[in-house]
C-alpha positions in Angstrom: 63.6 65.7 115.2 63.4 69.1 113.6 60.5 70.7 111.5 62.3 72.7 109.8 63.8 72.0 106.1 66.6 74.0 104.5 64.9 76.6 102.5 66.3 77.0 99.0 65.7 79.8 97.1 63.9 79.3 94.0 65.4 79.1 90.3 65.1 82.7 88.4 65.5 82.4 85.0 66.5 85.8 83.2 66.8 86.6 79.6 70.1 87.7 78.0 69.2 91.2 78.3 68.2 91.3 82.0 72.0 89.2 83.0 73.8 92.0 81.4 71.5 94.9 83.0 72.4 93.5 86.1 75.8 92.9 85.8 76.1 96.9 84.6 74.5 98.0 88.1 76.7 95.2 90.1 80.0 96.6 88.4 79.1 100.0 88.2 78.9 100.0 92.3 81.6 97.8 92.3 84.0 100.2 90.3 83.6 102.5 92.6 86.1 101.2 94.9 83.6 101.4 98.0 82.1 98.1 97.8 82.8 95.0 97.7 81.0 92.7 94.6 79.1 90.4 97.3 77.1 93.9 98.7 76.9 95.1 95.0 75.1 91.8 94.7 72.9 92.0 97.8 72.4 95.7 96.9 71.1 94.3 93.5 68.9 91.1 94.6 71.6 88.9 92.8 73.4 86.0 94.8 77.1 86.8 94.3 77.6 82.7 93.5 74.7 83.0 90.7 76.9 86.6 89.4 79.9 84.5 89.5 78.4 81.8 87.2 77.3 84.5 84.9 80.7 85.5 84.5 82.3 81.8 84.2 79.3 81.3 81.5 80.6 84.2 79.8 84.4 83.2 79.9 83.1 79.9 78.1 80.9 81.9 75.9 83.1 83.6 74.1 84.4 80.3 72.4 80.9 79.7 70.7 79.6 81.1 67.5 77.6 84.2 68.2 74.4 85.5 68.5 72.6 88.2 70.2 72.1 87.2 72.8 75.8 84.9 73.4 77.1 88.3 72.5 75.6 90.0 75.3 76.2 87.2 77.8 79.6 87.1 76.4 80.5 90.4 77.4 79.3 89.9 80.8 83.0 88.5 82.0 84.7 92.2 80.4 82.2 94.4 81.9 82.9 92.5 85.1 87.3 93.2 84.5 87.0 96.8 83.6 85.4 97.3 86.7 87.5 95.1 88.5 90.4 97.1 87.3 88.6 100.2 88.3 87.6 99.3 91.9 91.5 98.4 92.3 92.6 101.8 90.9 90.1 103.6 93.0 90.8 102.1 96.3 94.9 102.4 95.8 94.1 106.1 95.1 92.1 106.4 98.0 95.1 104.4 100.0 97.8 106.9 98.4 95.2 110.0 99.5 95.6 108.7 102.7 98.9 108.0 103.0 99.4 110.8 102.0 97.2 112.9 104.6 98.9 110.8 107.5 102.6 111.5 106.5 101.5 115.3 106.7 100.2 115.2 110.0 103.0 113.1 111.1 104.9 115.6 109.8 104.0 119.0 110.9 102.0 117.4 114.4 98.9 117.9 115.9 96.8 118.9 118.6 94.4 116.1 120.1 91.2 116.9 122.5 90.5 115.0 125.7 87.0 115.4 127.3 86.7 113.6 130.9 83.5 113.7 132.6 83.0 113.6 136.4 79.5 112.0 137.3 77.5 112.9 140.8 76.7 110.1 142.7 73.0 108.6 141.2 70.2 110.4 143.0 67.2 108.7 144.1 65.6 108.7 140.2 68.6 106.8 139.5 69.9 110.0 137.5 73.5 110.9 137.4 74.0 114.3 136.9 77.4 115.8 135.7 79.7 116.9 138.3 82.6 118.5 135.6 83.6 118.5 132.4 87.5 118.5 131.8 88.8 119.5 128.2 92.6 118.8 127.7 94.4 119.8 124.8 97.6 117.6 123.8 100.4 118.6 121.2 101.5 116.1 119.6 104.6 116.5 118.2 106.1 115.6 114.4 107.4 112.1 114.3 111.1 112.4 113.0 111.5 109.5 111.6 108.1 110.4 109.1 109.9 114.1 108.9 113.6 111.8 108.0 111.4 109.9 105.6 109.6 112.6 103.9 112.9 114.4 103.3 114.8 111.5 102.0 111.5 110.8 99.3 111.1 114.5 98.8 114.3 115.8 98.3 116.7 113.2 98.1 119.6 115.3 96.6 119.7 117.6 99.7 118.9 114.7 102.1 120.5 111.6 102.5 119.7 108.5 105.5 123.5 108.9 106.8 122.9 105.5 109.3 123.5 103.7 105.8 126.4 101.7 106.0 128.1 100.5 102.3 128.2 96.6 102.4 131.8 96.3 101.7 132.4 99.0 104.1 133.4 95.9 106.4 133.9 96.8 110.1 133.1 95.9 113.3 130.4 95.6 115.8 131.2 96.4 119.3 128.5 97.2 121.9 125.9 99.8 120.0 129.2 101.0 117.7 130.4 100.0 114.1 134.1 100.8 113.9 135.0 100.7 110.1 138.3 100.3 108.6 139.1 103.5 108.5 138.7 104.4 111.9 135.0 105.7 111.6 132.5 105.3 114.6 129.0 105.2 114.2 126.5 104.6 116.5 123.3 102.2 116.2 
């Protein structure tokens, strides 16, 4: 048999004032967008499951008459939304940002940097000493289906996606060929 017990942490009991300190620093590290609310827990010495009872307490809370301090654990379960709703705004702007930066590079291409290293055989300290260093620089070229795509979102007037077929253009399919009614070919 084993020794050892499960270990639970002891019961903290914290005023009013100290749940809604607490929840402040949680949410604002958490509205940040970086973090997710179980490290703005950690970072804050609160277990996320005894944060997430704070904020179902409050929920029910705000159906009681008030005092002080129901008021302040009350508005535990807003502070916690806002800065839900924050943390989601900041990381779809951080996701747009990048998009964003991606489609560029995409777009214009870019240059990548190889390094290969050649080793001497190990000498008899068992040290291996560089033999030659190889840098090689690759283009890479723009991706044309990001340049089609950027063009088409961008400047949709001058640009159109031509491989659009209308759906009662009817047709048919033969090999990699649409022959349409009128006569049209296009190729897939």
């Amino acid at each position: 048999m084993s020794d050892l017990k499960e270990k639970k942490s002891p019961t903290v009991r914290r005023s009013a004032k100290t749940k809604w300190l607490l929840t402040h620093e949680i949410c604002d590290n958490y509205k940040k967008g970086k973090y997710s609310i179980e490290s703005c827990c950690k970072n804050s010495s609160v277990p996320e499951r005894t944060f997430q009872h704070w904020i179902s307490t409050s929920r029910k809370e705000k159906k009681k008459p008030k005092s002080k301090q129901r008021e302040l654990i009350a508005e535990l379960a807003t502070i916690y939304d806002k800065a839900k709703s924050e943390a989601q705004r900041a990381y779809y702007n951080d996701l747009r940002e990048n998009a964003k930066r991606s489609l560029h590079k995409l777009v214009e291409g870019f240059q990548v940097t190889e390094r290969k290293t050649t080793y001497h055989p190990a000498d008899e300290d068992g040290e291996r000493r560089v033999k030659e260093i190889v840098e090689t620089v690759k283009n890479i070229l723009p991706s044309a289906t990001a340049v089609i795509f950027a063009l088409t979102n961008v400047d949709a007037n001058n640009f159109k996606h031509r491989n659009q077929i209308p759906p009662d253009a009817g047709g048919t399919v033969e090999g990699n060929k649409i022959k349409l009614p009128d006569g049209t070919e296009i190729d897939v």
